[in-house]
Wavefront OBJ file of the C-alpha trace (Angstrom):
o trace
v 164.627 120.032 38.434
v 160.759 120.298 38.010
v 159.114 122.755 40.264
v 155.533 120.946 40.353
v 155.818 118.058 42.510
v 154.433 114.935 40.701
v 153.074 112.657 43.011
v 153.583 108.963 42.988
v 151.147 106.120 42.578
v 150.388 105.538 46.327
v 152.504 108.390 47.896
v 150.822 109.588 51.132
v 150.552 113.244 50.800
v 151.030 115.816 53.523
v 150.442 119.333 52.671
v 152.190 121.044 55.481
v 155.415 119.291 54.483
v 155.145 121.837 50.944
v 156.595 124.743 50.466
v 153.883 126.928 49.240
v 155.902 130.090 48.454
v 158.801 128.261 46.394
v 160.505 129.868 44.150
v 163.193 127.494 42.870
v 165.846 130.124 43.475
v 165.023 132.355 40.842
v 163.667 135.667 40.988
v 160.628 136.877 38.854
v 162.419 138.003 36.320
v 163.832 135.077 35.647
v 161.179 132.580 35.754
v 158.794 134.898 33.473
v 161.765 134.276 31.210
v 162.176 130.620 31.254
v 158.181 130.457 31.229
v 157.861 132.550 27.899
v 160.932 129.464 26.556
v 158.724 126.496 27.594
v 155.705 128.647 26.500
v 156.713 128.509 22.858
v 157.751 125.059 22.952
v 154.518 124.223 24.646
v 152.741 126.126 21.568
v 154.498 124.005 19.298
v 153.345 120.910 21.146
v 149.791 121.965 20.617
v 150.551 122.722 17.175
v 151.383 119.188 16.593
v 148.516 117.553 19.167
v 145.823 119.595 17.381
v 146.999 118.969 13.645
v 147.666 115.113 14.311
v 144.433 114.368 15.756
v 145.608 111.849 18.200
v 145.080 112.336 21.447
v 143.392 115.212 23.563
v 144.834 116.669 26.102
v 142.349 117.122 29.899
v 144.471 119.680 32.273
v 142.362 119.885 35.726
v 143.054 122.826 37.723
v 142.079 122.583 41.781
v 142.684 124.981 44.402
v 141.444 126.687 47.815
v 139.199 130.125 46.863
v 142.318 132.751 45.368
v 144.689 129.749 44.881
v 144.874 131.421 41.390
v 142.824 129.454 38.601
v 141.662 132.321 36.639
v 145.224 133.583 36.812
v 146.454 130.453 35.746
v 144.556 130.334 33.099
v 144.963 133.463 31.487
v 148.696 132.844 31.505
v 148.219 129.207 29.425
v 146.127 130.917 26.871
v 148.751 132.964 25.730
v 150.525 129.594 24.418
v 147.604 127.764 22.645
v 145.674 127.950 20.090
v 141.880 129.125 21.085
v 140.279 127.135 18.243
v 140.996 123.781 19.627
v 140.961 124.949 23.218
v 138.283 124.858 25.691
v 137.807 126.180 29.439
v 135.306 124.539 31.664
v 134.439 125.961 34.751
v 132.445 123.441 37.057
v 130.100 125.708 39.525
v 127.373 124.356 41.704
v 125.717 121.220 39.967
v 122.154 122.124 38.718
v 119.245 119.764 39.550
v 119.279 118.261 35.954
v 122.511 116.949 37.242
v 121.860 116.086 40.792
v 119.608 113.683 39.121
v 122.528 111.521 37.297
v 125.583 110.364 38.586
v 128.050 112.770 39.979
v 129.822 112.263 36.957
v 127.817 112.756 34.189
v 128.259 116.235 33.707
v 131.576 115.806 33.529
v 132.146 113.115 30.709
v 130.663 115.639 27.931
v 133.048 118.050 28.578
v 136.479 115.952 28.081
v 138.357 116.736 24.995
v 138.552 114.732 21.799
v 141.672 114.076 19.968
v 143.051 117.057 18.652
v 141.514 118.764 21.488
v 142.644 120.522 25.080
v 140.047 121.295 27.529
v 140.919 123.601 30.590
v 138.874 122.155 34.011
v 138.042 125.277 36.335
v 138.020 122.804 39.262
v 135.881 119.549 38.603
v 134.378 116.109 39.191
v 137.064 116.501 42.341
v 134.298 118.952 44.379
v 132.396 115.678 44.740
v 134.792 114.328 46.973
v 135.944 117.777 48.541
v 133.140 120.247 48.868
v 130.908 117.408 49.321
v 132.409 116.059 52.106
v 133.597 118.544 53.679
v 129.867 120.130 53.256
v 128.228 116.694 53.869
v 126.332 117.338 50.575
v 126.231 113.626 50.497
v 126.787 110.784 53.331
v 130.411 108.785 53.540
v 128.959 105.837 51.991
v 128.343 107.666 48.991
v 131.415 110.257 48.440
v 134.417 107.017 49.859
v 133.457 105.214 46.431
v 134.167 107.890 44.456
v 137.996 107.721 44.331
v 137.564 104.474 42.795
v 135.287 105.767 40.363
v 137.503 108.772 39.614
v 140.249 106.421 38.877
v 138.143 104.305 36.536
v 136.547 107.173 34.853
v 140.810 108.643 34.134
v 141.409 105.236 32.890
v 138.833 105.148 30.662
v 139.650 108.425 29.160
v 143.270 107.720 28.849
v 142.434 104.366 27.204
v 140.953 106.840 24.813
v 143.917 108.722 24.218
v 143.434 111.412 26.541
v 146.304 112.900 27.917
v 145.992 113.542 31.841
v 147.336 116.490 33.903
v 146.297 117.880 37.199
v 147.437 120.156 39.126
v 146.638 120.930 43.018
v 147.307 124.818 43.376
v 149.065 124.948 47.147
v 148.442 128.429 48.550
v 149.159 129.172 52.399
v 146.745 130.150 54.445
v 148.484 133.443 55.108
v 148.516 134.065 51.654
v 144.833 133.583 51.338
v 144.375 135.803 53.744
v 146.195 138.492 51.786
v 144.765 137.917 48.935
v 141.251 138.059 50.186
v 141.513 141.769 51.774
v 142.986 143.078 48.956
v 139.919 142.590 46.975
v 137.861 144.485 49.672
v 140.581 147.156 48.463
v 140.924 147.254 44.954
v 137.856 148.425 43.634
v 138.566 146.930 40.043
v 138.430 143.250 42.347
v 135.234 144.094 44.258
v 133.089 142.026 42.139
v 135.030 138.750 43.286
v 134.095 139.865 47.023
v 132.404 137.335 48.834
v 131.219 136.336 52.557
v 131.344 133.094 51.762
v 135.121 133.104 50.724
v 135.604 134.183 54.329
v 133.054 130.874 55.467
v 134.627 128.603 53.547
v 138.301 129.560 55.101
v 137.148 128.230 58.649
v 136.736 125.039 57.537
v 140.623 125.215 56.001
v 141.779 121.731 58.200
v 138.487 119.702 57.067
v 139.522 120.746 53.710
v 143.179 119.965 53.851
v 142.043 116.491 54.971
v 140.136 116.092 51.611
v 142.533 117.635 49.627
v 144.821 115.282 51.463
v 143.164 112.208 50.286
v 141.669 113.130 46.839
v 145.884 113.729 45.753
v 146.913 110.517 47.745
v 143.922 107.881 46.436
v 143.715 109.436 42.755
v 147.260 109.744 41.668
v 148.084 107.291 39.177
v 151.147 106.576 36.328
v 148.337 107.698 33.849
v 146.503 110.414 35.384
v 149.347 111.862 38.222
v 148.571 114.567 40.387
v 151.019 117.576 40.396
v 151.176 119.522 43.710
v 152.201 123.606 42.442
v 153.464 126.041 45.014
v 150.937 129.048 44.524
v 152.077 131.547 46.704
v 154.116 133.451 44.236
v 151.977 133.498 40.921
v 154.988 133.979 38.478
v 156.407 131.068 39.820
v 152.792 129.058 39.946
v 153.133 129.998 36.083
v 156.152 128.281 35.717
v 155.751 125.431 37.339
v 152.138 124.515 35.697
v 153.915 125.401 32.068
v 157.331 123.650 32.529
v 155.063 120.502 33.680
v 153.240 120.510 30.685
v 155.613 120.597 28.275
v 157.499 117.399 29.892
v 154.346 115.846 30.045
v 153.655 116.467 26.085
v 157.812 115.923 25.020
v 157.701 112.546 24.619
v 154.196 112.424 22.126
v 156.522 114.661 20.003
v 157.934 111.772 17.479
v 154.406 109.909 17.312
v 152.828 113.380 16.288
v 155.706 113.786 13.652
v 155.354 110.440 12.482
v 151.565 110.889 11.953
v 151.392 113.976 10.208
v 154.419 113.051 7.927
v 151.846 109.869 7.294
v 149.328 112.282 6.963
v 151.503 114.398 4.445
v 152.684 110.775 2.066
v 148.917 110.138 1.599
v 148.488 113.905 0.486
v 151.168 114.333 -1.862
v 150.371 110.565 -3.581
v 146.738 111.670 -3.857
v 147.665 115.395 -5.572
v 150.144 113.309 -7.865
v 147.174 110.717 -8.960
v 144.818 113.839 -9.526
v 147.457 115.756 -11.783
v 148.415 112.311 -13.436
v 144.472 111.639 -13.916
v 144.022 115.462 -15.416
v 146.792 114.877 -17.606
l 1 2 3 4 5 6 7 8 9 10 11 12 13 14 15 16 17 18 19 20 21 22 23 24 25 26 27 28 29 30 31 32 33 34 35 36 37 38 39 40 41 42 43 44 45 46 47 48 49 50 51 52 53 54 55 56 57 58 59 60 61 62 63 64 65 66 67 68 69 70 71 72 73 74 75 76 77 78 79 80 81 82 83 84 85 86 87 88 89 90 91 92 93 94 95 96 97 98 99 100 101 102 103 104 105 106 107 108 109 110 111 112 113 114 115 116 117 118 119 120 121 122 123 124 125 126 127 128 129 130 131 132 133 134 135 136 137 138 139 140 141 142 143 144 145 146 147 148 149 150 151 152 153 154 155 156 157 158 159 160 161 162 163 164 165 166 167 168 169 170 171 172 173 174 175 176 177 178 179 180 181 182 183 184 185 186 187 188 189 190 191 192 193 194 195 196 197 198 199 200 201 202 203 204 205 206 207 208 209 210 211 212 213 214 215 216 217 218 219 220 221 222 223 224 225 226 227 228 229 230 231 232 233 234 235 236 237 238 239 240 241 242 243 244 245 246 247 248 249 250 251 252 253 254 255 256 257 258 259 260 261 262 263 264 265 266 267 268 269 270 271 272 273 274 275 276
């Protein structure tokens, strides 16, 4: 059974109807088990992505403030390889990109084949935080599920391998996690008023969360909806998906680099036959 819950082409989505503290019946124990398993398998997927230079792999990562990101993160660095990895955080936009479309800052940052990049939230805020800000009218942040979907069909047309993943944290949860910085003084630094702001306007953004997984989940570029209450299990979830996603690229990978490896070997035995 997969623990992230894909969501359909068209599926209506309804938050409240999620478990966010799942655990799949298994205990923490056993989950950091079975993740450290799909970890090394997902390794060896990379292995083969990076080395067959044939597709690139785009893993967006969106959650409410303490969903877990960071944590997230950390936790799939420990199964790839940093030199063809990238993380992208995506803060406020800066005038210079104000000035373009809301997408253009995003585009430069996708990976190329052989390539993973790691989106710390991302061209998403433009149809969450500016809406549910009113950063921009309706008339300009409605169109931009279409243009999402366009701009994820495009890059998949361009062999980039899609995966996103909605981090589902409960509001009580959020809660918790938010005094507990105020007292852990190693955490102090994330302290912030407007964490506290942003939490009173938790329905307006459930609405757009709503939405944004409902209008831009698609056979090519689904949405995965990952119960984020318990991190070990948020872990899990977020790994096991990957690796499923990645499985079936396995034999074209093999294929290519055993092309890759023919054209090697027949070139080293023309040079040693020309030296001769």
């Amino acid at each position: 059974m997969a623990h992230a819950i894909r969501i359909d082409e068209g599926e209506a989505v309804r938050l409240d109807r999620i478990e966010a503290d799942a655990t799949g019946g298994m205990d923490r124990a056993e989950a950091e088990k079975r993740t450290d398993e799909l970890g090394a398998e997902m390794a060896e997927l990379h292995d083969l992505l990076f080395y067959a230079g044939g597709h690139g792999l785009l893993v967006v990562l969106q959650g409410r403030d303490t969903s877990g990101k960071d944590g997230l993160i950390r936790a799939l660095l420990r199964y790839v390889n940093a030199q063809s990895c990238r993380v992208v955080p995506f803060k406020v936009p800066t005038p210079e990109q104000t000035a373009h479309d809301f997408l253009w800052r995003v585009h430069v940052h996708t990976p190329g084949r052989g390539e993973i990049a790691l989106f710390n939230r991302s061209h998403y805020e433009d149809v969450l935080v500016a809406r549910v800000h009113g950063l921009v009218p309706e008339r300009v942040w409605r169109p931009r599920y279409d243009h999402i979907n366009h701009f994820e069909s495009l890059l998949a047309d361009a062999d980039t391998i899609i995966a996103k993943f909605y981090l589902h944290i409960s509001r009580g949860e959020q809660e918790e996690r938010l005094r507990k910085r105020e007292q852990d003084t190693t955490k102090a630094w994330k302290l912030s008023a407007q964490d506290w702001r942003e939490r009173e306007l938790w329905d307006r953004y459930t609405e757009a969360y709503e939405e944004a997984l409902s209008r831009c989940s698609t056979a090519r570029a689904p949405w995965h909806i990952v119960p984020a209450d318990r991190k070990w299990f948020r872990n899990l979830a977020v790994t096991e998906a990957l690796v499923r996603l990645l499985r079936p690229y396995r034999p074209i990978w093999m294929e290519r680099l055993e092309a890759i490896g023919r054209t090697a070997k027949r070139d080293l035995e023309e040079y040693r036959s020309g030296s001769g």
